[in-house]
C-alpha positions in Angstrom: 0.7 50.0 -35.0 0.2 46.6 -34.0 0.0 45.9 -30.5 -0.8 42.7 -28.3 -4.3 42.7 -27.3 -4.8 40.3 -24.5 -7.4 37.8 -25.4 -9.4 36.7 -22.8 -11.3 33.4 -24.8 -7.7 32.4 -25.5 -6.8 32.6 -21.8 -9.5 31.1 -20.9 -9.2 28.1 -23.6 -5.6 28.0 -22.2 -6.5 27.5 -18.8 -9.8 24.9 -19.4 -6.9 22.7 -21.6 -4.1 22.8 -18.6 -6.6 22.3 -16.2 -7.4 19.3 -18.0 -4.3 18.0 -18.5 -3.4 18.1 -14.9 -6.7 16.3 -14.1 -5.4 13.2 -16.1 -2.1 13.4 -14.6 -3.6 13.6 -10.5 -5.8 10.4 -12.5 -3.0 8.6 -13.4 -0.4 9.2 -10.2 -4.0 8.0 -8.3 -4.0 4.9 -10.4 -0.5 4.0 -9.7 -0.8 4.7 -5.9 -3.5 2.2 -5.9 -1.2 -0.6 -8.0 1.8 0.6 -5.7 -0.3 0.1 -2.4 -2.1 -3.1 -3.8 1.5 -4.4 -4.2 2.8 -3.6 -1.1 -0.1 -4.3 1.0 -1.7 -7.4 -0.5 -4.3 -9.6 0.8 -2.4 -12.5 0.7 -0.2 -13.1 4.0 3.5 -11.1 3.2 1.9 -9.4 0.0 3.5 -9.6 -3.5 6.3 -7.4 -2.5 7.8 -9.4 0.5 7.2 -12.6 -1.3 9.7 -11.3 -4.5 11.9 -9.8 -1.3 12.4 -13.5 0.2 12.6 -15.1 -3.6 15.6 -13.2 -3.9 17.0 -13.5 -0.6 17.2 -17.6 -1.1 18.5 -17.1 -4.1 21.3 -15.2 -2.7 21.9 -17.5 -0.5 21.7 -20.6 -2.3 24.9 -18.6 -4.5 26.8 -17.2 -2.0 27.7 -21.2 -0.1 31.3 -21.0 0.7 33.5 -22.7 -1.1 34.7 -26.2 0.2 38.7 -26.8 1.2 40.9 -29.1 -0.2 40.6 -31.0 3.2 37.1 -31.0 3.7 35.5 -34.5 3.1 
């Protein structure tokens, strides 16, 4: 009869990789806060983010000019 032993090296091996893995994952959500927060919050007056934000916003309105009448001169 062959039964399942529990194996506690394997376990253990188990958990030292998963632990592992979660440690480079907490390392990389860290590393894209920081490039998120640098973004948002830059140095520079309005910051990377606001600066794109008004970009787009002129060129909305530089699209969106109503349209001129037949009568207008």
């Amino acid at each position: 009869m062959t039964g399942h032993h529990p194996d506690p090296l394997r376990d253990a091996l188990d958990l030292q990789h998963r632990v592992r893995s979660l440690r480079a994952l907490l390392e990389l959500q860290r590393w894209q806060i920081e490039v998120l927060s640098d973004r948002l919050y830059s140095s520079d007056p309005g910051g990377i983010a606001a600066k794109r934000l008004l970009a787009l916003k002129r060129s909305e309105t530089e699209t969106l000019q109503a349209p001129r009448a037949v009568n207008d001169p």
